[in-house]
SELO-94578 format. One record per residue (C-alpha): x, y, z; chain; residue number from 0. Coordinates in steps of 0.5 Angstrom, whole numbers, plus 500, padded with zeros to 3 digits. Layout:
<<X Y Z> "A" NUM>
...
***
This chain:
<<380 169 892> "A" 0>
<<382 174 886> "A" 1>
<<376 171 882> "A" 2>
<<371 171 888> "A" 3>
<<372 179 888> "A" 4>
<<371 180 881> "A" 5>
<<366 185 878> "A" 6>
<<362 186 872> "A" 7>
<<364 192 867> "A" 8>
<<359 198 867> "A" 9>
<<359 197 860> "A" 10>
<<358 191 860> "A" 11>
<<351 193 865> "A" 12>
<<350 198 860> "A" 13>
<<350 193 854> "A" 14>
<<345 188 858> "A" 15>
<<340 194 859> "A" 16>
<<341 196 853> "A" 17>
<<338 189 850> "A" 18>
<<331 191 852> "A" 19>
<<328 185 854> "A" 20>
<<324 188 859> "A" 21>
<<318 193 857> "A" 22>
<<321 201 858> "A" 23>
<<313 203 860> "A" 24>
<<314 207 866> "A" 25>
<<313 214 867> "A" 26>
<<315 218 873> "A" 27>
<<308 218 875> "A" 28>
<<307 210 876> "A" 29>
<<315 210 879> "A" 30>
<<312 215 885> "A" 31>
<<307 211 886> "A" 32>
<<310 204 886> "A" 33>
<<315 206 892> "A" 34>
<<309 210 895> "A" 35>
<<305 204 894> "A" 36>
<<310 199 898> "A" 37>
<<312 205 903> "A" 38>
<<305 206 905> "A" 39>
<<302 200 908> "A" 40>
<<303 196 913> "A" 41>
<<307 201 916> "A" 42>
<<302 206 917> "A" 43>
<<296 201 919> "A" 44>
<<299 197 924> "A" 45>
<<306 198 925> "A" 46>
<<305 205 928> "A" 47>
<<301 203 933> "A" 48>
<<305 197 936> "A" 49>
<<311 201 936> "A" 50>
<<308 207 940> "A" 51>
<<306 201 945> "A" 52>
<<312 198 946> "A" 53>
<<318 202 945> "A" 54>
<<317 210 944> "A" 55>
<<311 212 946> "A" 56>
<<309 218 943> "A" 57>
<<316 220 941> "A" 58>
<<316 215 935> "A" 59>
<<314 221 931> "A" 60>
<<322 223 933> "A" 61>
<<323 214 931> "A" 62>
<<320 216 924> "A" 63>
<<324 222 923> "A" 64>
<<331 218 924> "A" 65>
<<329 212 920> "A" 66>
<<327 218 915> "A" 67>
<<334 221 915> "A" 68>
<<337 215 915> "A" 69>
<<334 212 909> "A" 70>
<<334 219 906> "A" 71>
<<341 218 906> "A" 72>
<<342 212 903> "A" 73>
<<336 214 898> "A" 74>
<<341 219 895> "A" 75>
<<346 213 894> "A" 76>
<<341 210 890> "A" 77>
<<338 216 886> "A" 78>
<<345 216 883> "A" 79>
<<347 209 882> "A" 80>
<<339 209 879> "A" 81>
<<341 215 874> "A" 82>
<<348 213 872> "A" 83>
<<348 205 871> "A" 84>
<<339 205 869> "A" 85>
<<340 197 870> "A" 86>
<<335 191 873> "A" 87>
<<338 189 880> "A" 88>
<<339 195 884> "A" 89>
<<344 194 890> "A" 90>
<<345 187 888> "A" 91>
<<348 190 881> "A" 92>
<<350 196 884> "A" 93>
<<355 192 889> "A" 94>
<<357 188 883> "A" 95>
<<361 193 879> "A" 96>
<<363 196 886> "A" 97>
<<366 191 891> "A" 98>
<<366 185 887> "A" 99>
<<362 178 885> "A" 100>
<<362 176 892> "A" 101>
<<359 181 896> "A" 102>
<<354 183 890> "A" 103>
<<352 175 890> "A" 104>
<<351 175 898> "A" 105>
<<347 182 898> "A" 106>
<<342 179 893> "A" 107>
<<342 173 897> "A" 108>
<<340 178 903> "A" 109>
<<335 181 899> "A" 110>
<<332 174 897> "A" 111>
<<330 172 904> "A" 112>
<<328 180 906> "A" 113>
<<323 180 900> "A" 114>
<<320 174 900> "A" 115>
<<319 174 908> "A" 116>
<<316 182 907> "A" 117>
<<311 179 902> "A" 118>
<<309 173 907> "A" 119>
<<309 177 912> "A" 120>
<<305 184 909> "A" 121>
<<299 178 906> "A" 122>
<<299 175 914> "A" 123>
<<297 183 915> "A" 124>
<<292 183 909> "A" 125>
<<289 177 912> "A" 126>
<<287 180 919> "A" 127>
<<286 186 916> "A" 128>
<<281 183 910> "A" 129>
<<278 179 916> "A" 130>
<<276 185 919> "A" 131>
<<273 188 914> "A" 132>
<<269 182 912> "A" 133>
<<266 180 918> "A" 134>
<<264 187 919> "A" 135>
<<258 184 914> "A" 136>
<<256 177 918> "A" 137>
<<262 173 914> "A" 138>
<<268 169 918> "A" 139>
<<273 164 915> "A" 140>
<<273 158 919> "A" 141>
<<280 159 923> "A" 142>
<<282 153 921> "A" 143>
<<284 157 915> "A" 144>
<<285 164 917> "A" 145>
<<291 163 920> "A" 146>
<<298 160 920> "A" 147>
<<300 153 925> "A" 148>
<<304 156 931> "A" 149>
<<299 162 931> "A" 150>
<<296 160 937> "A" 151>
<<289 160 934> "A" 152>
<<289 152 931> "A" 153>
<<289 154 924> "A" 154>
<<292 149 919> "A" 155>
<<293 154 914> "A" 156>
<<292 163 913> "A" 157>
<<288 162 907> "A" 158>
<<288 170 905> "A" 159>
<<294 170 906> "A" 160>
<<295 165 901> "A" 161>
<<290 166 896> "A" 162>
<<291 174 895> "A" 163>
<<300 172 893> "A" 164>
<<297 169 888> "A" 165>
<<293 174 885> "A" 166>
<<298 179 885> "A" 167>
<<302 174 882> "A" 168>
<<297 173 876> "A" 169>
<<297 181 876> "A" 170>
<<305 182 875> "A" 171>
<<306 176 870> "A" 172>
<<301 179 866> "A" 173>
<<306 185 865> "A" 174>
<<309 191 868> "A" 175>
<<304 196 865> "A" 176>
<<297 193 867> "A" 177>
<<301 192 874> "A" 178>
<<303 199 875> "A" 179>
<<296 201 872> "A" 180>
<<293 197 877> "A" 181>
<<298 200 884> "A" 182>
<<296 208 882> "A" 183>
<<289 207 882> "A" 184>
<<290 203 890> "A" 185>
<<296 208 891> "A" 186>
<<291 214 890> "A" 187>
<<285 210 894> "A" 188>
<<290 209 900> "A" 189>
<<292 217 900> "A" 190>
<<285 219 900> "A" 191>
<<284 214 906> "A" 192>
<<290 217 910> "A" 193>
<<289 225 908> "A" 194>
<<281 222 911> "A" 195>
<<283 220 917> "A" 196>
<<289 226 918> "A" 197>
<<283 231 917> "A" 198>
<<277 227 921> "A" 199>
<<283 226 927> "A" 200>
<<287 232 929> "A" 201>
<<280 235 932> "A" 202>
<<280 229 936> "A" 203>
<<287 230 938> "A" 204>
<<288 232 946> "A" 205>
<<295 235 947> "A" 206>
<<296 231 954> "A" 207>
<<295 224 951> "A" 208>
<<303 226 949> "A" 209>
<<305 227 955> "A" 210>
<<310 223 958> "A" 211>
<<313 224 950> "A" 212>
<<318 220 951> "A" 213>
<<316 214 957> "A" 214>
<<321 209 954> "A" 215>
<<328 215 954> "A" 216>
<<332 215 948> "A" 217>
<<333 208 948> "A" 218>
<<326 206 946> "A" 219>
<<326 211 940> "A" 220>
<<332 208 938> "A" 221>
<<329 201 938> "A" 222>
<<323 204 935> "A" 223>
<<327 207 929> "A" 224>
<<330 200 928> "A" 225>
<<323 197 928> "A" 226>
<<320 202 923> "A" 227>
<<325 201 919> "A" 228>
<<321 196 916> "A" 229>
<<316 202 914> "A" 230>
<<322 204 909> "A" 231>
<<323 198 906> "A" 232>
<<319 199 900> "A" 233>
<<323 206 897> "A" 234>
<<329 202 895> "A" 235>
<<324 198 890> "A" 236>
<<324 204 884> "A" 237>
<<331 203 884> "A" 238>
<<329 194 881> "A" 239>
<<325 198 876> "A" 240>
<<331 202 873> "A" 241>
<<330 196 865> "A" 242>
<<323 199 865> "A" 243>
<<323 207 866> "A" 244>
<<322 212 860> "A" 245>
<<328 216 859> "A" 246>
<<331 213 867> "A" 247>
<<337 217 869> "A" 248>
<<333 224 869> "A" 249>
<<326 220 872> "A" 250>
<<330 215 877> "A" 251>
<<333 220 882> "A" 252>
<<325 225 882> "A" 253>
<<323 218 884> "A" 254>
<<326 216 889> "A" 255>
<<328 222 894> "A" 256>
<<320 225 891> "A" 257>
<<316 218 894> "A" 258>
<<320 218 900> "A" 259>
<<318 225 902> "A" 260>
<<311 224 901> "A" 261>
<<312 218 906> "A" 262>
<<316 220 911> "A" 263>
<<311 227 912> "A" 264>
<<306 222 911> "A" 265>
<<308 217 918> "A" 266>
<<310 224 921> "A" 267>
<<303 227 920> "A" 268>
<<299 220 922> "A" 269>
<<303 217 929> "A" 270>
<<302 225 931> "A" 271>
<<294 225 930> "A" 272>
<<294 218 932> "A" 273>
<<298 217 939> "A" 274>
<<294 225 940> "A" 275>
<<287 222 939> "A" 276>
<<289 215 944> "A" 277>
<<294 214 950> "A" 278>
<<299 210 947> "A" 279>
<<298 204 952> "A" 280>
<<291 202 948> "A" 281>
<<295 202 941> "A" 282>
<<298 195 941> "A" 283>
<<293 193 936> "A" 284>
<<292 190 930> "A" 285>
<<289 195 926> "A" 286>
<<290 201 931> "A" 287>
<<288 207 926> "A" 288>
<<281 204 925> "A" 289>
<<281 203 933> "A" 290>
<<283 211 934> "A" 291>
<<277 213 930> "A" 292>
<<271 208 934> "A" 293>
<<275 210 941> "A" 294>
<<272 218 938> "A" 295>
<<265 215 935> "A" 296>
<<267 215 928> "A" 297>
<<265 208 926> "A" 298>
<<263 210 919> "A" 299>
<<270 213 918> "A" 300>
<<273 207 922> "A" 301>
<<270 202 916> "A" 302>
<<273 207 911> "A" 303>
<<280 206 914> "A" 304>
<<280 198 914> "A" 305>
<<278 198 907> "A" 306>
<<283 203 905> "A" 307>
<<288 198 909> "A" 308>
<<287 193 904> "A" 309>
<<287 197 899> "A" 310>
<<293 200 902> "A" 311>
<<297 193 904> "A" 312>
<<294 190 897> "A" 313>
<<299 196 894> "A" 314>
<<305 193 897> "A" 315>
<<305 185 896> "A" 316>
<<305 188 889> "A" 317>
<<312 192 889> "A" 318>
<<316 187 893> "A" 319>
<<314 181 888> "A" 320>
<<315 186 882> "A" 321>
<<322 187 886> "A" 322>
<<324 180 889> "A" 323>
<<322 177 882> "A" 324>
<<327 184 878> "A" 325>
<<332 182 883> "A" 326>
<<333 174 881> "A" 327>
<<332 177 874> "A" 328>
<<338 180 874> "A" 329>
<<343 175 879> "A" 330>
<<339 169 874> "A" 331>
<<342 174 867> "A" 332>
<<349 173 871> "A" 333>
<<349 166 871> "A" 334>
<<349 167 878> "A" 335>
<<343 163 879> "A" 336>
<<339 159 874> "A" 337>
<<338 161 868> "A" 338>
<<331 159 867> "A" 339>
<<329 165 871> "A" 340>
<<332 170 867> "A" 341>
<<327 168 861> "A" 342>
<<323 173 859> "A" 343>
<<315 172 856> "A" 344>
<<314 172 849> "A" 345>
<<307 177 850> "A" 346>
<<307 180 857> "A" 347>
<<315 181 857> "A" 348>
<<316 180 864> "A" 349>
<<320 174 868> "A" 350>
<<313 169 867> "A" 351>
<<317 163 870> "A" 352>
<<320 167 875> "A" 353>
<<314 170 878> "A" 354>
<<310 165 878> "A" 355>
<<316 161 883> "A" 356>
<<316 167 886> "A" 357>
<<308 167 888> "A" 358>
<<308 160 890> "A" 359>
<<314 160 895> "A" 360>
<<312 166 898> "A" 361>
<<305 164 899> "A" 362>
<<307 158 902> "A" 363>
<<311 162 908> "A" 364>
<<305 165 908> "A" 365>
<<300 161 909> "A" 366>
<<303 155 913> "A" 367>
<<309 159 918> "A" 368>
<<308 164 923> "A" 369>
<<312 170 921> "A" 370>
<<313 172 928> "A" 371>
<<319 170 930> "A" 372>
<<322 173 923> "A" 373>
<<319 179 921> "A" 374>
<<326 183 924> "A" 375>
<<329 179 919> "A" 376>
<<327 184 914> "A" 377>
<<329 190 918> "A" 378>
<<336 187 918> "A" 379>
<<337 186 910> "A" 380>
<<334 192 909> "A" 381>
<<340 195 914> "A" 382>
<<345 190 911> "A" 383>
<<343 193 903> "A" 384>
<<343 201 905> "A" 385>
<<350 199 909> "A" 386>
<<352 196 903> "A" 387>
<<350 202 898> "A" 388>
<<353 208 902> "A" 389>
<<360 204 901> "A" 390>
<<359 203 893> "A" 391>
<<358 209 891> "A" 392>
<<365 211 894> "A" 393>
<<367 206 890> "A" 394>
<<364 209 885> "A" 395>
<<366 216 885> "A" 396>
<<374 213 886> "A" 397>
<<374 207 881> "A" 398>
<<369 211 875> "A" 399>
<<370 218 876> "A" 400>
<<369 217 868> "A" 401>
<<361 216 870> "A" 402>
<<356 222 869> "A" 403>
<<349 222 873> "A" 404>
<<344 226 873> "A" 405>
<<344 226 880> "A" 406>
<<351 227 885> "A" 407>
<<351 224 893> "A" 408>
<<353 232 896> "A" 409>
<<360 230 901> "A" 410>
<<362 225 899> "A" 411>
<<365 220 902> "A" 412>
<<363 224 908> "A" 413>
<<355 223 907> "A" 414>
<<356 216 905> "A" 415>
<<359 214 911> "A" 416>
<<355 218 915> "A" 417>
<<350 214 912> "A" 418>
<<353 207 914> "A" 419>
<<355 209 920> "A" 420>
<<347 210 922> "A" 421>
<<345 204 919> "A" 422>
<<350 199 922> "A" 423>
<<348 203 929> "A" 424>
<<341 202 928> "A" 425>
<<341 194 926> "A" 426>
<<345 193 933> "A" 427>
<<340 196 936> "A" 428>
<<336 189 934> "A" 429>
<<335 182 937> "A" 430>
<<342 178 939> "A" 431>
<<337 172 936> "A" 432>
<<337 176 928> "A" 433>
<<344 177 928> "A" 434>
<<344 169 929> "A" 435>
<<339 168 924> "A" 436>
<<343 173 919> "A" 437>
<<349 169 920> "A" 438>
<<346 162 918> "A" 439>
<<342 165 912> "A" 440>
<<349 169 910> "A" 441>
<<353 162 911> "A" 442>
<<347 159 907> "A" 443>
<<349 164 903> "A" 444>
<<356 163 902> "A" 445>
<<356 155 901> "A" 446>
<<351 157 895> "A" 447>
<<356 162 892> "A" 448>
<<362 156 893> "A" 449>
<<359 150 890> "A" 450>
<<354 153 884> "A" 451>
<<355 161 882> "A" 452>
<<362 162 882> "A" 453>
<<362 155 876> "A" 454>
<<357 159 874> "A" 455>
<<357 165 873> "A" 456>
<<358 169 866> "A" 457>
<<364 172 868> "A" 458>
<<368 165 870> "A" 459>
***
């Protein structure tokens, strides 16, 4: 059982960095926009509407901010875990060097399926949302290929969804500057759609419509700060990226805390003008930022935001494949997965093989399975990773009290486990039917570790 609980060195995590197969190219610029552009996406366009309908009401301006809070937390124990060790991997390799081979393997098996599920289902929302757009010109896509079998829409295949994983994929396999370069430009067309939309809204905005501000009680907006979690989820990519930023123990830490800042305000300020402008009761819809604006006459305006939708979602399927590909890079480097997905690429310096694995994986889950039944997986890997942080950086402290970052948790372990403690209760509050799931993915998990990475691990 010793072997199973062994961990990786710092020094060891260090030399591995320190090896330079990935391209140290990023700059503080593009690592805010790589956890803007996966924080502001379909959070803000769909998951604020469906929320507000069916758990919270206009309170989920309250779920955001316990959501925020709690993801701030754990943000804290990634700036300074991202400063002291600058490595691939985030939690996984965090976890690794703290709790031991085996937790850091299940983590990562964790991170696998939320990555690939968030991918599968942030193209489902592209596709509607593209959809949308287009037929706002006379076009249709036949249903047969618009949606998923089991949609309930008589679709063979969600052929967007499918088409636009594969296109990114192209993008990030082609290298991480020309990836990067790409998300600013949609990250800065996607800000300016939400300031636009702010401005054009909050002069629609009648105080009565935020009455009852609560019709669900605290119940609801606790229900609803576990489901926005999966508007979060994005911030915890900065810290994959860690190989390739430019001078990271200072970049790393003003990344992580600065993107999330900029998205919480930026939720706190749509839900507000959004459930202000229209009863909460309408906003179960697809595309209810777009719905606000027609409701008020400002079709124009309406288009404007369903382009920047997909400009926006467009943001966030390229940093969750960044991340999911960052994260088999690392565990495939540890032996614990097949080496074939840690080769890098001659020219474009990125994982090739791995990413292209990634797309067509990711696509297929996309455009032949409906997600919905799945989509709280997500949340619940999310939960189960900050969990795990805030208990490593105890660790940290503890067992390395040698290591210097450039960013310190305050109170520790008093933060941290505060941080634990709120994430554990936040997933509680999710169906019986996740933690089910959860546990067979888990179990999956662990027979994986038994029979193939414990044998093939580096450090066996």
């Amino acid at each position: 059982m010793n072997n199973v609980f062994r961990k990786k060195s710092i020094n060891d995590l260090m030399a591995n960095s320190r090896k330079n197969e990935l391209s140290r190219s990023l700059s503080l610029l593009d690592l805010i926009f790589l956890g803007v552009g996966c924080v502001i996406g379909t959070g803000i366009f769909v998951v604020t509407g469906v929320v507000a309908a069916e758990s919270t009401g206009p309170s989920i301006v309250i779920s955001f901010i316990i959501a925020g809070i709690a993801c701030a937390l754990a943000a804290f124990c990634y700036a300074e875990f991202s400063s002291a060790v600058p490595v691939s991997g985030s939690v996984y390799t965090y976890t690794y060097a703290t709790l031991g081979e085996l937790f850091a393997f299940l983590i990562g098996w964790d991170l696998m399926l939320e990555y690939v599920l968030a991918i599968a289902a942030v193209a489902t929302g592209w596709s509607a949302y593209f959809q949308s757009l287009i037929s706002g010109f006379g076009l249709h896509i036949p249903e047969t290929l618009s949606s998923a079998p089991g949609s309930g829409k008589g679709g063979m295949m969600d052929l967007p969804a499918m088409l636009i994983i594969l296109l990114i994929t192209a993008l990030v396999s082609r290298g991480v500057k020309e990836s990067t370069r790409f998300n600013n430009i949609m990250v800065f067309v996607k800000l300016a759609i939400i300031l636009l939309f702010i401005g054009a809204g909050i002069s629609y905005v009648r105080p009565e419509n935020w009455t009852p501000f609560a019709p669900f009680g605290f119940e609801g907006i606790v229900t609803g700060a576990a489901t926005v979690f999966f508007a979060y989820i994005g911030f915890d990519v900065i810290a994959t990226a860690s190989e390739e930023v430019k001078s990271p123990k200072r970049n790393m830490p003003i990344g992580i805390i600065s993107s999330l800042l900029i998205c919480t305000a930026l939720y706190i300020g749509v839900s507000l003008v959004l459930t202000g402008m229209v009863p909460y009761q309408q906003l179960n819809v697809g595309d209810p930022v777009a719905l606000a604006l027609r409701l008020v006459g400002q079709d124009s305006i309406a288009g404007i935001i369903s382009v920047g939708a997909v400009a926006g979602i467009t943001t966030v399927l390229l940093a969750l494949i960044y991340a999911q590909v960052r994260l088999t890079y690392a565990m495939s480097r540890d032996g614990l997965l097949p080496k074939k997905m840690a080769t890098v690429h001659k020219k474009y310096k990125t994982p090739f093989f791995n990413t292209w694995l990634t797309g067509f994986v990711a696509a297929g889950i996309a455009g032949l399975v409906d997600l919905t039944t799945l989509a709280h997986l997500v949340n619940m890997g999310t939960l189960a990773a900050f969990t795990l942080i805030s208990i490593a950086i105890i660790v940290l402290r503890k067992k390395h009290p040698e290591i210097k970052a450039s960013f310190r948790v305050p109170f520790v372990p008093v933060l941290p486990a505060i941080s634990a403690l709120l994430c554990i209760y936040l997933s509680l509050s999710l169906p019986e039917t996740t933690w089910k799931a959860f546990g067979i993915w888990l179990a999956a998990g662990f027979i994986v570790y038994m029979v193939y990475s414990r044998k093939h691990s580096n450090l066996n």
